[in-house]
N, C-alpha and C positions, 0 to 999 in steps of 0.2 A: 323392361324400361323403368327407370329409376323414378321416385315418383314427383322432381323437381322437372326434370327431362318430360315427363309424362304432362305435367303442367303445365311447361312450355305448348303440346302436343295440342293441347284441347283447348288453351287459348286460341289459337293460331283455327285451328278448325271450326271453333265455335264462330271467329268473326267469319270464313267466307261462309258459314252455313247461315247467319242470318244478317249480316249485311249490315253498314255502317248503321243507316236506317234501325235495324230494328236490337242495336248495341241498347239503349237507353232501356226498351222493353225490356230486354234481360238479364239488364243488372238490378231493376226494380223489380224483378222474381229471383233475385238472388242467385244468378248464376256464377258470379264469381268470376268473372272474366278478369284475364294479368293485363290486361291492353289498358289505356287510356284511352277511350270512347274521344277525346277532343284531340289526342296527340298524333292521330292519322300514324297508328301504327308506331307509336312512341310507346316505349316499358313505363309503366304509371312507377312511379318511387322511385329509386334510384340506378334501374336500371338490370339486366339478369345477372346473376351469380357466375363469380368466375373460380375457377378450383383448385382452393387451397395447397400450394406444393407442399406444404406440412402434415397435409390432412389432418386438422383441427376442426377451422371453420371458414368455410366459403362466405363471399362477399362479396360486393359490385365490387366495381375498378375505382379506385381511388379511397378504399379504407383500408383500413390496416389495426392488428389486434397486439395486444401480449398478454399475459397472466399475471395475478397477483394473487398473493394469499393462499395457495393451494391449502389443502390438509393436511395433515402433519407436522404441518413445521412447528417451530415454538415461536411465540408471540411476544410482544414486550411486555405482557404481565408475568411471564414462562409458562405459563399453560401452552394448550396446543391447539391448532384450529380443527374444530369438530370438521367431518364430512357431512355431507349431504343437502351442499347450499340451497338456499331456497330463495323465498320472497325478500325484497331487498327497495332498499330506497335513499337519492343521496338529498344531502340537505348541504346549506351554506356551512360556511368555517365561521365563526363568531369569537374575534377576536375577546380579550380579557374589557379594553375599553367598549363594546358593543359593538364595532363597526365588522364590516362582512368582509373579509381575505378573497380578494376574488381567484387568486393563483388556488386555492386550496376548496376541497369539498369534502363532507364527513358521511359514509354509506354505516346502515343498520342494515345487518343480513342475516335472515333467519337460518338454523340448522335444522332438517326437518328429522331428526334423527331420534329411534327409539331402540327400543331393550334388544330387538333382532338385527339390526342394521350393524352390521361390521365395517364399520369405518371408526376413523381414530374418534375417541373421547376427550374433549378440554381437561381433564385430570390424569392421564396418561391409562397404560393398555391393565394397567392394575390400581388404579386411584392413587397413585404414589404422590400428586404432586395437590391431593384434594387438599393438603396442609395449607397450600396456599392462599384460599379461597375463606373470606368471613360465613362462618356457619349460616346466620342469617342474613345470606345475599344468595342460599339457595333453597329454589322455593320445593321442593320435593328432592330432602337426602333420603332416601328410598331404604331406610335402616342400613347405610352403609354403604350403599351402593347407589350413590346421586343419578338422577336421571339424567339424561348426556342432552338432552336436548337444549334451547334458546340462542341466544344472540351471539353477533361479535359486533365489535364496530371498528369501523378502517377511515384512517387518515390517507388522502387520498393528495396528492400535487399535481392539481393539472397543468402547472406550466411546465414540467418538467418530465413530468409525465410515470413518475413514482410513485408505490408506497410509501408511508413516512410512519405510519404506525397502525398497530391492530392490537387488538386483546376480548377479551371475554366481557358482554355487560348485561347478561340473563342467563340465570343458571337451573338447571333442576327442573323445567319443563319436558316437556316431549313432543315429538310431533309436529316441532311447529314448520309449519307451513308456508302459507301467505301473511298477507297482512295490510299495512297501510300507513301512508303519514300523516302526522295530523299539522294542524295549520300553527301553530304556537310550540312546534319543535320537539316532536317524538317520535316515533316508531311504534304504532299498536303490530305488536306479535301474538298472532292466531295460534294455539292450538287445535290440529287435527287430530283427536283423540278426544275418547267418552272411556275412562277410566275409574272406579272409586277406590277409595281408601280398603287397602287386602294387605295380607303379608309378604306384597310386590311396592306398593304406593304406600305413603303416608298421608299422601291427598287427593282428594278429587282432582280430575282435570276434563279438559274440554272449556278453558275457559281463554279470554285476549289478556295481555299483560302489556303495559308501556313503560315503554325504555327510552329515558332520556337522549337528547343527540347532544354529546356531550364532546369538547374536545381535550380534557384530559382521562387520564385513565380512573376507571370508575366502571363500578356495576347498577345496574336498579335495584331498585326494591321489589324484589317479588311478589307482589299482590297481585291476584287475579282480580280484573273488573265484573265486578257481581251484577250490577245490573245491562251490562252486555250481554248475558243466557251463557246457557250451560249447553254444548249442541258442537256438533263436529265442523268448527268453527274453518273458514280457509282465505277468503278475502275482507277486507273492510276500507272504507274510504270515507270520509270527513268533506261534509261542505262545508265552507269558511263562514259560509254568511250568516247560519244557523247553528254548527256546530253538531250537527246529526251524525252519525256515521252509521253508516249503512254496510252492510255484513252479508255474507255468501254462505251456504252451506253445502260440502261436497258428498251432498247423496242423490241419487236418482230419484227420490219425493223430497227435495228439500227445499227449501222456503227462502225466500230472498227478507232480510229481517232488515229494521232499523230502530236505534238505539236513540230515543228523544232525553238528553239531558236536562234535568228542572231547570239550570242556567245554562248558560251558553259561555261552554267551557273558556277560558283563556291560559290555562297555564297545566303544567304536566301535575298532574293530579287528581285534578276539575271533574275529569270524567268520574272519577270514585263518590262523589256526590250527590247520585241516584238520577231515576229516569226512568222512563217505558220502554219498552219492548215492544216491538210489534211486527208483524209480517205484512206482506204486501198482498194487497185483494184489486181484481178485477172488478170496475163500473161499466153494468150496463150490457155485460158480455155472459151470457151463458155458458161459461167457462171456466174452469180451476185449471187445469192445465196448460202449461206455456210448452210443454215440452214437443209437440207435434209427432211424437212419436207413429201417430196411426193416419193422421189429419191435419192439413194446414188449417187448424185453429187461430196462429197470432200467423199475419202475412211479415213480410219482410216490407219495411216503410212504413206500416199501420200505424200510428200511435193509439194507444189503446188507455181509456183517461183509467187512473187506479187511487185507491184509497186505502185505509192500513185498517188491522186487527190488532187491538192491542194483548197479548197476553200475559197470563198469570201461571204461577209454578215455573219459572224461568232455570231456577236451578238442575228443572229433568231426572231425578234422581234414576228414571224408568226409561230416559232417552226417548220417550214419548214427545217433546217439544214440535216439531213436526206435525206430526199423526193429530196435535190439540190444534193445532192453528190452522190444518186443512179442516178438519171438522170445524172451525168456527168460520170459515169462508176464504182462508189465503189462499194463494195460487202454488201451485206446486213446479218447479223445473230441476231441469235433469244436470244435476249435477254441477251446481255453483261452482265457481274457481276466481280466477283472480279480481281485483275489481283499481277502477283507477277513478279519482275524479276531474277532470277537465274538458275542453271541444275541442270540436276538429276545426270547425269553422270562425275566426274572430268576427266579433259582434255576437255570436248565437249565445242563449243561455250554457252555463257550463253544465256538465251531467255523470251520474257514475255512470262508466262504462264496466261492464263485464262479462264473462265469458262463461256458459255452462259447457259442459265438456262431450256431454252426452246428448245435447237435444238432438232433432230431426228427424225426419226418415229413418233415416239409416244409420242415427245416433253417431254422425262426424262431428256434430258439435253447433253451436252458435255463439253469436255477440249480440250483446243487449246493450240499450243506454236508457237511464231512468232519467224525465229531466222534472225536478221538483217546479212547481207551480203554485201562484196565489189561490185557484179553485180546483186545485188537486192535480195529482202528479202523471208523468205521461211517461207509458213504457214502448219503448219502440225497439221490434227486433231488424239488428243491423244489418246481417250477414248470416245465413243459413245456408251454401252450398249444395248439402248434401250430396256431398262428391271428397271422398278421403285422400282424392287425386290433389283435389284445391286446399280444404281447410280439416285438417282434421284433430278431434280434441283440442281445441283449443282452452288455454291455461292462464298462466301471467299475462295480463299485457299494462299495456301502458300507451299514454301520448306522444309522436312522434314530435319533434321541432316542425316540421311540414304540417300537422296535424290530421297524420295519421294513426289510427289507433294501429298497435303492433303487439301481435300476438303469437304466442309460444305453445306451442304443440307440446303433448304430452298422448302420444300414440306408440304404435310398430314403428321403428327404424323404418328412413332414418328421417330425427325430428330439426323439424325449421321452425323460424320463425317469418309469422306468415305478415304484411301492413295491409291494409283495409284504406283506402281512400275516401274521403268525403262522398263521392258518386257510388260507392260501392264496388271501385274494382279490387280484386285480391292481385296479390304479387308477391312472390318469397323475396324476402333481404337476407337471411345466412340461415346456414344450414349446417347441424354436426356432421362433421364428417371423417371426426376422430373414434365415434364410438355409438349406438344406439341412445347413450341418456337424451332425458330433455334437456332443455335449455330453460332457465328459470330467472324468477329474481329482475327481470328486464327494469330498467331507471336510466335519466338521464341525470346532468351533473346540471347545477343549479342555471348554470349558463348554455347549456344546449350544447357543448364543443366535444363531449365525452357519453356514448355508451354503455354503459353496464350491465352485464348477463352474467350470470350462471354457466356450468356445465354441472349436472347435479353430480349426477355418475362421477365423472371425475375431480369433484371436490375441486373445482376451479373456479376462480371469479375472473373473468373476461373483460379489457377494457377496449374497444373501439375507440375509435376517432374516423374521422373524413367529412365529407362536405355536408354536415346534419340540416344544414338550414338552405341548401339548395333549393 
């Protein structure tokens, strides 16, 4: 039994074994049930998957997908688009006078691509085309052999429903990952990598890098942000109000970090300007671990009140960063991944949400949401299944237009992505069903009317449409 089929199976079973009545009980122990506990038997989100005659990607009834971008192709700078799309996110079109193009949206989409990954490189399959590129707009030429990793950025037509342009605008990283937008118009790109300077690198890495959302063609400047940490960097997310951004990391003891700027950034820069560091610690709770590995330690619903650690030696030369900030009190979880900031609910405070990939029992995975506060900040975990049938490894996600958080597996074939309701019910919305990759990079278009995903594996960027704001 397939494990979307299988989902259907154990929803359905779950409600006659414990009864309308005791629905409510067991979505606040995080059972993960696909029903909607108030829709008497109604699919909570938009409804079950129907399958793909393409076999791509499955999706309710009434959306509908195409491609853009793949890998390979050549670009309007004539480079060529890296494989291995990753984290991703669209911002407005900002005309030349300042006003916002509402037909048009501009995506920043990470390549998570390094030295072993065989897929195409933006300077062609022998560097032939690195002529092209200003030396200093890549930030590790690796003595001759540029690191293939960072950015592109794509001009996007939603009225009409095409590309209009794409090119290269981060070069000579590796790894990169996730990442996040910030509120004054960039794209921070995460490096997944702890690398130093060998006669492979010519620089360290494991560090975030920001890339203008630009709408002509153009690269960033390569600086890594130094008082972000040096640590195997994968999601980050910015509150507007304060300017913090808050950081993931993808290890099984890794530390949920946030990044305090001396000012409260306003402009693509701002953040190079210094700040603390810090990781996140548990008030009150006898506990460093969030991971439940052995014990339901953090319940699903708890809020659990938290305070920070600030740390020092942020650069890690030893990759210790971690291992220092559990010894001075942070909390440890399994395996950070994507992170988003927004609610599900209007009216409620907004909050990161994010996904470790590994918590639980049975290490399928959880969702978290941090929601910062005037007498300290509250962690609440969302969603722990503990059933690979419902949620497992979960990755990317992001906010639904409904305001569901929606999240991206990164498991065994074959991977979906999973929405989370306000109540806690789980429900698949599509599903690969071209090939085992994950599905990555999840964003919507400024106006909620458009989609956007990943296929890693196949070097595709996915655009949906249909009824988002039903």
């Amino acid at each position: 039994m397939d494990p979307i089929t299988r989902r259907i199976f154990l929803m359905r079973s779950s409600v006659a074994a414990v009864g309308i009545a005791g629905l409510h009980s067991s979505l606040a122990q995080g059972a993960g049930l696909l029903i909607d506990p108030a829709g008497a038997g109604a699919w909570a989100g938009y409804g079950p998957l129907l399958e793909d005659p393409d076999r791509i990607l499955d999706l309710p009834a009434g959306f509908s997908y195409h491609i853009i971008s793949p890998m390979g192709v050549t670009m309007d700078d004539g480079l060529i688009v890296p494989g291995k799309h990753d984290g991703m996110a669209a911002f407005p079109y900002i005309n030349d006078d300042g006003s916002i193009d509402p037909d048009r949206c501009v995506l920043v989409r990470n390549h998570e691509v390094a030295d072993y990954h065989r897929v195409p490189s933006a300077f062609g399959s022998r560097n032939e085309r690195l002529g092209m590129v200003d030396p200093s707009k890549i930030y590790d030429a690796g003595y001759g052999k540029p690191l293939r990793g960072g950015c592109t950025t794509l001009v996007y037509n939603l009225k009409e429903g095409k590309l209009e342009r794409h090119w290269l605008s981060l070069a000579g990283t590796m790894h990169n990952c996730s990442g996040g937008p910030t509120p004054w118009g960039s794209w921070i790109s995460c490096e997944e990598a702890m690398y130093t300077k060998s006669d492979r690198f010519e620089q360290d890495h494991g560090y975030c890098f920001e890339v203008p959302v630009t709408t002509s063609q153009s690269m960033a400047d390569p600086k890594p942000i130094l008082g972000m940490g040096r640590f195997l960097h994968e999601g980050a997310c910015v509150d507007p109000g304060t300017g913090i951004v808050y950081q993931t990391e993808d290890r099984d003891d890794g530390l949920l970090y946030r990044y305090v700027p001396n000012s409260k950034p306003k402009a693509v820069g701002d953040l190079h300007k210094g700040g603390k560091l810090q990781a996140l610690r548990l008030i009150g709770r006898n506990v460093l671990d969030t991971r439940n590995h052995d014990a339901d330690l953090i319940r699903v619903g708890e809020p659990v009140l938290c305070g920070w650690v600030t740390l020092d030696e942020i650069d890690a030369p030893d990759d210790d960063l971690r291992h220092r900030g559990f010894a001075s009190g942070a909390a440890r979880f399994a395996r950070g991944e994507g992170m988003w900031w927004g609610n599900q609910t209007k009216g409620t405070k907004d909050s990161a949400y994010f996904a470790c990939s590994n918590g639980g029992r049975v290490g399928a995975g959880q969702v978290w949401k941090l929601t910062p506060g005037e007498n300290g900040d509250w962690l609440e975990l969302v969603s722990e299944p503990n059933d690979p049938a419902v949620l497992e490894n979960p990755d990317n996600v992001v906010i639904s237009p409904i305001g569901d958080v929606l999240v991206c597996e990164d498991g065994p074939p074959p991977q979906s992505m999973i929405g989370i309701t306000p109540s806690g019910s789980l429900y698949p919305l599509a599903k690969n069903a071209y090939n085992g990759s994950e599905l990555t990079g999840v964003c919507f278009s400024p106006d909620e009317s458009t989609m956007f995903v990943n296929m890693q594996g196949s070097g595709w960027t996915i655009v949906v449409t249909g009824p988002w704001k039903r």
